[in-house]
N, C-alpha and C positions, 0 to 999 in steps of 0.2 A: 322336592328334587331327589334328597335319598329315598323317599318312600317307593318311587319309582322304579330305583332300581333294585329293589329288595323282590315286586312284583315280577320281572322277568327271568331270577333264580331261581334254577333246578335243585330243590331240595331232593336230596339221598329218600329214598324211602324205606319208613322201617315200622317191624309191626303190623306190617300185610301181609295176607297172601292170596295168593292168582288160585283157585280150586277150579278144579275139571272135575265135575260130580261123577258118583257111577251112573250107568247106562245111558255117558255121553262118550260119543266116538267121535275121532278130529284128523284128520289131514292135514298138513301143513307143519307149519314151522312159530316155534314159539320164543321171543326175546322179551325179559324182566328186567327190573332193577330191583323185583321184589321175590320175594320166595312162592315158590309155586308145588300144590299139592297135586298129586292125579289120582282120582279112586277111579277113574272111566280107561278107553283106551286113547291112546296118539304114537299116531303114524306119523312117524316127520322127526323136527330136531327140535331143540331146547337152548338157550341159550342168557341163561338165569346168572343175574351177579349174589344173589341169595343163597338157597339153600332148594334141593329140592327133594321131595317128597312123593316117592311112586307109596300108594295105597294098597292094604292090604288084596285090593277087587282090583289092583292099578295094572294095565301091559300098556308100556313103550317099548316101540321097534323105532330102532334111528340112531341120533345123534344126542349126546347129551354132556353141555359143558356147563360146570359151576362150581361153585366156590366147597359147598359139602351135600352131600348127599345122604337119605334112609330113604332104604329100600326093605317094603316088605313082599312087593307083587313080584310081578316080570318086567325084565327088562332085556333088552335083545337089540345088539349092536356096539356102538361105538362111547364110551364112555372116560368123561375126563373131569375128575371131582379137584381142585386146587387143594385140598385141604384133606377134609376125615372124610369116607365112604365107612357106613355102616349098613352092613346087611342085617337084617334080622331074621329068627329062623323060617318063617316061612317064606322068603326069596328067592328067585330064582334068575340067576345074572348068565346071563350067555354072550358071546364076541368080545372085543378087546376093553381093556379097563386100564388107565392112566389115572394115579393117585398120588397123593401127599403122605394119606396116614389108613389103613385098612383097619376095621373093627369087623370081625365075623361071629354070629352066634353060631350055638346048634343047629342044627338044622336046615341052615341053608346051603342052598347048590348052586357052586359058585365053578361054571365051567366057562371060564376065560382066559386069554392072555393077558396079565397083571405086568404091571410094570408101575414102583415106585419113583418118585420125583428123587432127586440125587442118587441114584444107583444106575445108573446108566449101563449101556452094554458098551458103550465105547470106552468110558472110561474105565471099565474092568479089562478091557483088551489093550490099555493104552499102559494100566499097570503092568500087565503080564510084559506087556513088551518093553520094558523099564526094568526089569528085574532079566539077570543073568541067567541065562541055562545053566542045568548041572552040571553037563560036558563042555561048558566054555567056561572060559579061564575071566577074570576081573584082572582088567590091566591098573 
């Protein structure tokens, strides 16, 4: 009776990873529970609760959301790491970029819109407008 029900539990997976080898090219769209490598290219989106891994030979263009991120290739598009984005020096990160925690080496070219998880732009405008002007008076 309990053994049964141990059989239809989704165990977490951990200690894998999804590889896209080089001189494999992919279209579409990618969703894990597990950590996913690319040393090839994809065209498309990602959608990893892992960690993922653009390879040195690695180019993604698209969508890419997960938990942390190392990037050594290309990557070109939309990116949203929950945690740490490590670039390493020879990466090349283009279009927008949503993070937790940024690490950058030497050497890589990092031409994107950044933007940190708690530092908002609303709430830096929400401050400004909470705080008095010079020329007004605090009643």
């Amino acid at each position: 009776m309990f053994a049964e029900s141990k059989k239809n539990r989704v165990e977490p997976v951990s200690g894998q990873t999804n590889r896209i080898v080089e001189n494999t090219k992919i279209k579409g769209d990618l969703t894990s529970e597990a950590d996913i490598r690319i040393d090839g290219e994809l065209e498309g989106s990602i959608i990893a609760k892992g960690k993922v891994v653009i390879g040195r030979s690695g180019k993604v263009s698209g969508k890419i959301q997960c938990m942390n991120a190392d990037v050594e290739g290309r990557f070109d598009g939309d990116l949203k790491v929950e945690n740490v984005l490590t670039l390493k020096g020879t990466a090349v990160i283009e279009g927008d970029v949503v993070v937790g925690k940024l690490a950058v080496e030497p050497g890589a070219t990092f031409n994107a819109a950044c933007s940190m998880k708690g530092a908002s732009l609303k709430s830096l405008k929400e401050d400004e407008q909470r705080q008095p002007k010079a020329n007004e008076k605090s009643a």
